[in-house]
C-alpha positions in Angstrom: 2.6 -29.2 -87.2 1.8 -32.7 -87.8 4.3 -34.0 -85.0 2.0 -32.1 -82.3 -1.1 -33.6 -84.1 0.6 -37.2 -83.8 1.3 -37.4 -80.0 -1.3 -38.7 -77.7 -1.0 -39.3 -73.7 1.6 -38.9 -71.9 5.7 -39.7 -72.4 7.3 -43.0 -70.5 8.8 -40.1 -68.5 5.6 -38.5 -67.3 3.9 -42.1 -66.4 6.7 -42.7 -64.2 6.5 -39.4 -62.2 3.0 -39.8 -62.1 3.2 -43.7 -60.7 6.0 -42.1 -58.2 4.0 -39.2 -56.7 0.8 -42.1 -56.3 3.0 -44.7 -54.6 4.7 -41.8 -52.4 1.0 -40.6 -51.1 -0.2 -44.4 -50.7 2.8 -45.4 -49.0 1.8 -42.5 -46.7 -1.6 -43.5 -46.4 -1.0 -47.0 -45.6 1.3 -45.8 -42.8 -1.2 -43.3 -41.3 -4.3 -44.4 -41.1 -4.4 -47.7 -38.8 -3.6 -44.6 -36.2 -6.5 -43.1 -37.2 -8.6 -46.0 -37.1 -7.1 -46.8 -33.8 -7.8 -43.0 -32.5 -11.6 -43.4 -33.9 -12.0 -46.1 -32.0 -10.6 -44.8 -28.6 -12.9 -42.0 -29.1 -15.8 -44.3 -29.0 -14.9 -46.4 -26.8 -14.3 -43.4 -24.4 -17.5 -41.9 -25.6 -19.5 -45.2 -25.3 -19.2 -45.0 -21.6 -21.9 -42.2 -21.3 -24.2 -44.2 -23.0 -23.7 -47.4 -21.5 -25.9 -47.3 -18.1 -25.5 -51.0 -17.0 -21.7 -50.7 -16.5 -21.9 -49.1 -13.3 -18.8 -47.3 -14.2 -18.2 -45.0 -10.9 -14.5 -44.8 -10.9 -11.3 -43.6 -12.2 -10.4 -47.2 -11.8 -13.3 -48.7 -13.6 -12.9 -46.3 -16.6 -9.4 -47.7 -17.1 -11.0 -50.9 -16.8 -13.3 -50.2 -19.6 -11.6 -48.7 -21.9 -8.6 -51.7 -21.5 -10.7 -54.0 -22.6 -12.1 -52.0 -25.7 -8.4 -51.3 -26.8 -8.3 -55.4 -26.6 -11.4 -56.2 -28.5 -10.3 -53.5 -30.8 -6.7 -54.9 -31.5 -5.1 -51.3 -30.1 -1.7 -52.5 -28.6 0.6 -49.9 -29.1 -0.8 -47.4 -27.1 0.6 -46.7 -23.5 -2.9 -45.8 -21.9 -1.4 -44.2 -18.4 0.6 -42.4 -20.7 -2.3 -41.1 -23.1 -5.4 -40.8 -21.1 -5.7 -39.0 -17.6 -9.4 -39.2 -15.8 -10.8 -37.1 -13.1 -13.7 -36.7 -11.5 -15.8 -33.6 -11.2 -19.0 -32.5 -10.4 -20.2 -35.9 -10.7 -18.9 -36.1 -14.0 -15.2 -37.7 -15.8 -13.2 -35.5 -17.2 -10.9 -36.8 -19.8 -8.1 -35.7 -21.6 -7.1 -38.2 -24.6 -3.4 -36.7 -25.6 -0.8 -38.8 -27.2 1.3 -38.6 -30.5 2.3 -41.5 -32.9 5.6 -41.7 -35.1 6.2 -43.5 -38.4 9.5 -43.6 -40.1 9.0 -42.5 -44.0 12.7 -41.7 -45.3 15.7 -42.0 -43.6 15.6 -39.2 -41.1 12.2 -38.0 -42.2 8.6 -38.9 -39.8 5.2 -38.7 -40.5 3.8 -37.8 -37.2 0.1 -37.6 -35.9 -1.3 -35.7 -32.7 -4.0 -36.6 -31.2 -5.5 -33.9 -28.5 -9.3 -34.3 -27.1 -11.1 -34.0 -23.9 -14.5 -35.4 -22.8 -16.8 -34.6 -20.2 -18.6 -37.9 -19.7 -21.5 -38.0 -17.2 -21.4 -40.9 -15.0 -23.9 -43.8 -15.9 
């Protein structure tokens, strides 16, 4: 009886599973979310171009153009935008489709992988 009164916190043991299992979700967290931050910010700068009237964006060409140079300001380099974004126009309206996946390596033979799927319908300015 008095040995289970004498123990307090956990064995050297448990504080290194525990410190595993935090550094294994971190090291996953650092990986992940500068993709999210990138995808946050394609989503506003695709969304921004509603709201923007004096752009005088009116084609398929000048969205490209617009949204190139918010992936510069925004330090987004490693996305293939022909590959990830496709535009039409409709109705007097772009349609976008934002679809493209990124990869990161966690063990050996093992990815972490993120989708990202969304479509817009933007009026033109």
């Amino acid at each position: 009886m008095s040995l289970a009164r004498s123990q307090k916190g956990l064995s050297m043991l448990s504080w290194i599973m525990v410190l595993a299992v935090v550094a294994f979700f971190a090291s996953t967290a650092f990986k992940m979310l500068p993709h999210y931050f990138d995808y946050m910010s394609m989503d506003k700068i695709i969304s921004g171009v509603e709201s923007e009237q004096a752009l005088e964006i009116r084609t398929v060409r000048d969205f490209y153009s617009h949204v190139r140079k918010g992936m510069d300001v925004n330090g987004i380099r490693d996305l293939n935008l022909d590959e990830a974004m496709e535009v039409v126009i409709e109705n007097n309206e772009f349609k976008v489709h934002l679809d493209y996946e990124k990869r990161e390596p966690l063990i050996r033979n093992l990815d972490l992988v993120a989708n990202f799927d969304k479509e817009y319908r933007l009026r033109m300015p």
